[in-house]
N, C-alpha and C positions, 0 to 999 in steps of 0.2 A: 504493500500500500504506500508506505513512504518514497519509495523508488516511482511509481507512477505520477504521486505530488508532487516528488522534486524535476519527473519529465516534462511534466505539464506547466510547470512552473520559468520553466527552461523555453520550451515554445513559445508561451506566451511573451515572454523578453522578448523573444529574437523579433517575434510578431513585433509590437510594439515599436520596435527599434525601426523595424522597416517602414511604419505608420508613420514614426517622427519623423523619416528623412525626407517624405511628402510632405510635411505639417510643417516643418521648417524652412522649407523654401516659399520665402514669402516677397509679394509684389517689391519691386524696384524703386526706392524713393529718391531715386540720385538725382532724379528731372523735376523733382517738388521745387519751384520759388515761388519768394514771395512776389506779389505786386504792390510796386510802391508810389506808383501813380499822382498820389496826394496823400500829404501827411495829416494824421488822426486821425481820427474815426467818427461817425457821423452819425447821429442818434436817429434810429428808424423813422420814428413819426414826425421828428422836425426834418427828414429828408422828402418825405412825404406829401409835406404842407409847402416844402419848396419849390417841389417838382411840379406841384400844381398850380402851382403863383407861375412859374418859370413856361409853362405850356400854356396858363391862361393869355399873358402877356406874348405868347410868340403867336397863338389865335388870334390875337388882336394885332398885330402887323400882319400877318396874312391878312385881314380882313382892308388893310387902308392898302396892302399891296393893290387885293383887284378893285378896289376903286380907285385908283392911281392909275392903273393899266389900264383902264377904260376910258378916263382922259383925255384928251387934245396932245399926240405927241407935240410936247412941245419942249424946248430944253429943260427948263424948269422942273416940266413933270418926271421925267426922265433923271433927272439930279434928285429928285424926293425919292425917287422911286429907289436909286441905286443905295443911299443912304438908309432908307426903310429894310431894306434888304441885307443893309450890311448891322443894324439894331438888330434883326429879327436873327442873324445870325451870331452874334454876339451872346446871343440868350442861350441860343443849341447849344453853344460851348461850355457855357455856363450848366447848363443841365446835364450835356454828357459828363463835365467834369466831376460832378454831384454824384451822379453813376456808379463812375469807376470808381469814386474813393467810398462807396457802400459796397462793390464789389472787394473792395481790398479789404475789407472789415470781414467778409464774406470766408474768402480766401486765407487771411489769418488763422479764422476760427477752426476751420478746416485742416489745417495745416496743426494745428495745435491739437487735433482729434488723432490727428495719428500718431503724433510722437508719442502722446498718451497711449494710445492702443500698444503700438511697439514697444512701451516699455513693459504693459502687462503681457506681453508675448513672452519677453525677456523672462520677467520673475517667473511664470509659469513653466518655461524652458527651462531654467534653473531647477523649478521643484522637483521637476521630470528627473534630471538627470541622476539630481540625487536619491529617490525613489529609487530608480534603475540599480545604482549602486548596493543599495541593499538588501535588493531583491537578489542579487551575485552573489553578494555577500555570506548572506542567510544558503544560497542554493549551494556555496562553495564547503562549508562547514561536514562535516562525514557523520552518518549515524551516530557512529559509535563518541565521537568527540561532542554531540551534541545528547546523547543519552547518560555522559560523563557527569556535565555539567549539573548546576546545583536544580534541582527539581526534577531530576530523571526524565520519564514518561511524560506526566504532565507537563512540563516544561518544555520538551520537547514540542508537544502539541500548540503550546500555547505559541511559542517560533513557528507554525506552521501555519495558525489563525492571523498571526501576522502580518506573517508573508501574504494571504488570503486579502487581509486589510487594505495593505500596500498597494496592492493587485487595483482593486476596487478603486482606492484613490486614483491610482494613477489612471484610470480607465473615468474617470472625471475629470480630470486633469487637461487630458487631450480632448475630451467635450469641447470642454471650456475655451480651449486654443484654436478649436472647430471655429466655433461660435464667433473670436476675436478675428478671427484670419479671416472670416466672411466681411466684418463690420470692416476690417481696414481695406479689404477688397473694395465695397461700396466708395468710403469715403477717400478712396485714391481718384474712382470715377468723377465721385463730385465736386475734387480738384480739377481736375482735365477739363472739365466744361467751365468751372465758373472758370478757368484761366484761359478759355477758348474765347468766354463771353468779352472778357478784360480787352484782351487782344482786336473782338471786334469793336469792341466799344473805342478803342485807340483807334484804330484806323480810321474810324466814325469821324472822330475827334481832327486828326490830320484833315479828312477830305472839307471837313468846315474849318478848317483853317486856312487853307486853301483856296475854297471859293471865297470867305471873305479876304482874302490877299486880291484875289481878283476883282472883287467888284470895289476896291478902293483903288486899284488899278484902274479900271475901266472908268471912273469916274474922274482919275484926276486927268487923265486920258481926253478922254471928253472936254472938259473944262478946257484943258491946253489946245487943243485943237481947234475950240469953238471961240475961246478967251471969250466966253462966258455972253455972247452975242447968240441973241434966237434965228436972226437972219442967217448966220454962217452955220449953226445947227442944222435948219430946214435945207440947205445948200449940201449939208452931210449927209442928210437921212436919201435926199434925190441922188447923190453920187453913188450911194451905197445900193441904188435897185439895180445898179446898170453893172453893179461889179464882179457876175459872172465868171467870167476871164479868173479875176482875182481868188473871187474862191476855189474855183478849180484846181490853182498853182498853190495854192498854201500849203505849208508841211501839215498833214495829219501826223502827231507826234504820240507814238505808241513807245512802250518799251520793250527791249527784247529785241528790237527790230536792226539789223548790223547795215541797211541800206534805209535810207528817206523813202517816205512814199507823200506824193501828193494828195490830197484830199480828195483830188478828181480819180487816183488810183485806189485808192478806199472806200468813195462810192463804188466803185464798180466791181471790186471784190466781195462790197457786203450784197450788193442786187446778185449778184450770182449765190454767195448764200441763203439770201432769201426767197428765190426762187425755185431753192432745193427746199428747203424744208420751211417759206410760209412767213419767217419772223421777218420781221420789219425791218429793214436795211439802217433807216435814220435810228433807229431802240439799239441795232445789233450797236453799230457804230457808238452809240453811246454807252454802251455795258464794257465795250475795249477801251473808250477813253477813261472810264471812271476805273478801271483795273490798272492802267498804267499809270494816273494817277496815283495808284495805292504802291506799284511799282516803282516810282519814282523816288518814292521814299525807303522802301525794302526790299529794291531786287538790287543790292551790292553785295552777294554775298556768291560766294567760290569761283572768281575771277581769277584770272592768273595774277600774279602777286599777291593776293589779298593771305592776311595772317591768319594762322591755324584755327586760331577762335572763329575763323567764318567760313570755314570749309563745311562740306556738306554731312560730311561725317558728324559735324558737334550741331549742327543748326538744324538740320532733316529731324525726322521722326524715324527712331531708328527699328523698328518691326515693321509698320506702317509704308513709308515710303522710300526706305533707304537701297533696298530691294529692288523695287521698282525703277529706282532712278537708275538704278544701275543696269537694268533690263535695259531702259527705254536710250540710254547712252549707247550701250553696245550695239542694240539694236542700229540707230544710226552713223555709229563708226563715228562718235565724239569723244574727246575726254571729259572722265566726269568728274577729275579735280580741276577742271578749269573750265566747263560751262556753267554760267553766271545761271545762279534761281534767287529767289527772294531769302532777305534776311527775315529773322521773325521779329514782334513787334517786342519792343524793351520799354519798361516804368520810367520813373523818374528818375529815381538813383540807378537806374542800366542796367535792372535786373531781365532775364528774359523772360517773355509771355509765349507760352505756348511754342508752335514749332513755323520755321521757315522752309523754305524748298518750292514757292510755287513758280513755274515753267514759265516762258515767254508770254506776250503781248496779253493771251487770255488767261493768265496766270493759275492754268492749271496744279495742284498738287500732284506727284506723280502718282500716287493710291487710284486717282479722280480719274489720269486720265487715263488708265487704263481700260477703264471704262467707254472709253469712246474714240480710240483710236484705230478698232477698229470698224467700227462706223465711220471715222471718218476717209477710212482706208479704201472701203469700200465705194464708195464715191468715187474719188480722184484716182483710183487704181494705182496708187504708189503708198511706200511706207509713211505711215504718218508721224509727223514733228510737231511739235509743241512750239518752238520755236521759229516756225515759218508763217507768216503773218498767213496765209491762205488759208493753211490748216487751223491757223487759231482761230482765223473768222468763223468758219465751218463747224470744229469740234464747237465754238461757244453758242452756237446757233441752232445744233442740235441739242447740247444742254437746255436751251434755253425751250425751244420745242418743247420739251419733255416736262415740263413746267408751265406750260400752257400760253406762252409767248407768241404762237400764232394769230391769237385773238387779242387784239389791242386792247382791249379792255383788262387783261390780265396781267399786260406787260407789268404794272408795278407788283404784285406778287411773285413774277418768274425773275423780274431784277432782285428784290428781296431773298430767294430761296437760292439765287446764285452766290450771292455776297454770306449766308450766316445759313442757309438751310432751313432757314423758316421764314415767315411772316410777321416774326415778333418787332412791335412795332414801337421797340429801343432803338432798334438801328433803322426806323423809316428815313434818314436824312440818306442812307444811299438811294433806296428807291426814288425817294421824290427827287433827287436829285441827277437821276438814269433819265427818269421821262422827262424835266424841264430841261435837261442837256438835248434828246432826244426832238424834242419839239423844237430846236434851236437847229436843229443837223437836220430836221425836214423842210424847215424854211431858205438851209442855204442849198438841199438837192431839188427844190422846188426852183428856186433861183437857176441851178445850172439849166432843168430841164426848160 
């Protein structure tokens, strides 16, 4: 009988042993930062009453925009109108910045959930091992040296109730380690998204900083050209019908792109996409501008020369798309420590947010585009590039397709699900901001036609 308990006793380690070498291999925290976007922390319900003050007040410039824009163009209105717009954008910033730094609040929290979790991983690992050791211990011991001992027989027994004991704990033990290794599973995930959101919300943040750089641009622009005379305005807006020609020859300025292309060479790349699959040449055109825009800002990353920190190995998602990139390089006989993809977006103090790597002009990730290259392959009858303005028109036109972007009335949800993968209507400043580009790119192909 004893010789059975002490076999059984013997299995059940070795079991166990081979349980913890699964139970201890536990998720990857190396890629955890923080976001430090804005300093402090922001009390829920006073972020709440501001975000509503902050939306109330950007409704109310929306609302004097289109009576502005209904108007008499005249310089005047046009100088209210660019000012109102550059107020109404001043708020967005204000409000995204509000955001992020709840998002950062969000992310600490989060971030502080694990290290707690992994330390009770620790202490429980610990109990384990020392558990294990005694169960050796007690199983190393020989009949005869343990019926020796003070209590004979019963004592003996009671050493085997023990061991019984042990058994039992430790088979709670690794429960418990069950249970934590699922919870730190979870809350790794809801790192990855809220640092997904951070990072869209930045971009957010850029693309309104940007346009208002522009339209205080546009406006001192204006001023200087008119020196602030309604006669030489109306003389600009009549020059400006006839300037065909002009728009045709202007750089269309994408990123990614190793050659210029003219705008008259862009309309006609996106009518050939839109003609394949339906989306709207002026919407397509405006979904590559507003990504090279995002471009502009984060696609300097694994260029030749650029230092180690921004090669694709440290900036990529390394199960996700590092793979892939590597695929889609080989694939076209490139190298891929020196074809340039996007850097990822970084906080204030230069932490990183989430992951960089996305592709040329339609700034595909490479996970993403695998997805549609070969769709797009099939089409043009050659290997598809991410990198070749034709094929990004295309691949983005069939993404876009697939999101219901044939139907103009859809176009701002198929722009929204292209930019964050939803509709959520924190990052609406890209959307609204695809179709007023959009409706600007129709009035200058209307022009050329």
């Amino acid at each position: 009988m004893v010789s059975k308990i002490k076999r059984s006793q013997k299995i059940l380690a070795f079991a166990l042993i081979l349980a913890l070498a699964n139970l201890f291999s536990l998720p990857n925290q190396g890629n955890a930062e923080t976001v430090n976007a804005l300093a402090g922390t922001v009390d829920k319900a006073q972020l709440e009453r501001e975000l509503q003050a902050l939306e109330k007040q950007i409704a109310d410039y929306e609302a004097q925009l289109s009576t502005t824009r209904s108007e008499k163009n005249t310089l005047a209105a046009k100088v209210k109108e660019l000012k109102t717009e550059q107020s109404k954008l001043s708020l967005q910033i204000r409000s995204t910045n509000l955001m992020i730094g709840d998002l950062e609040e969000q992310i600490d929290t989060t971030q502080n959930s694990i290290s707690d979790l992994e330390k009770k991983i620790d202490s429980i690992k610990s109990q384990i091992s020392g558990t294990i050791i005694s169960i050796y211990e007690q199983d190393n011991k020989s009949i005869v040296s343990a019926l020796a001992n003070d209590g004979g027989l019963s004592g003996f027994f009671r050493e085997v109730d023990n061991n019984q004991q042990l058994s039992r704990s430790l088979s709670l033990s690794l429960e418990q380690i069950k249970v934590y290794k699922t919870d730190l599973e979870d809350k790794t995930v809801q790192l990855e998204d809220k640092q997904q959101d951070a990072r869209d919300l930045l971009a957010i943040k850029a693309l309104q900083q940007q346009d208002l750089g522009g339209k205080l641009s546009e406006q001192n622009s204006l001023l200087s050209e008119t020196q602030g005379k309604e006669s030489q305005y109306a003389s600009l807006v009549a020059a400006n019908k006839q300037r065909a020609t002009q728009i045709r020859n202007q750089i269309y300025d994408v990123v990614g792109v190793s050659k210029e292309i003219t705008f008259g060479e862009a309309v006609e790349m996106a009518k050939s996409a839109s003609d394949l699959t339906g989306v709207r040449a002026a919407f397509l055109l405006a979904i590559l501008t507003q990504e090279s825009n995002l471009g502009k800002n984060v696609g300097t990353c694994n260029r030749a020369g650029d230092p180690p920190e921004k090669s694709y190995t440290e900036i990529m998602h390394p199960t996700r798309d590092i793979p892939k990139f590597l695929e889609i390089t080989s694939d076209l006989g490139l190298d891929p420590n020196t074809t340039p993809v996007s850097c990822p977006m970084r906080g204030k103090n230069g932490a990183r947010i989430g992951w960089g790597g996305a592709m040329g002009p339609a700034q595909f990730i490479p996970s993403t585009w695998m997805g549609y290259k070969d769709k797009v392959a099939a089409i043009t009858g050659k290997s598809a590039n991410p990198w070749d303005i034709k094929d990004a028109f295309l691949a983005a036109a069939v993404k876009l397709k697939a999101s219901g972007a044939a139907d103009k009335n859809k176009e701002w949800a198929a722009a929204m699900v292209y930019f964050s993968g939803s509709t959520n209507k924190r990052y609406r400043f890209y959307g609204d901001n695809v179709v007023a580009t959009a409706n600007k790119y129709q009035a200058s192909i209307d022009a050329l036609n």
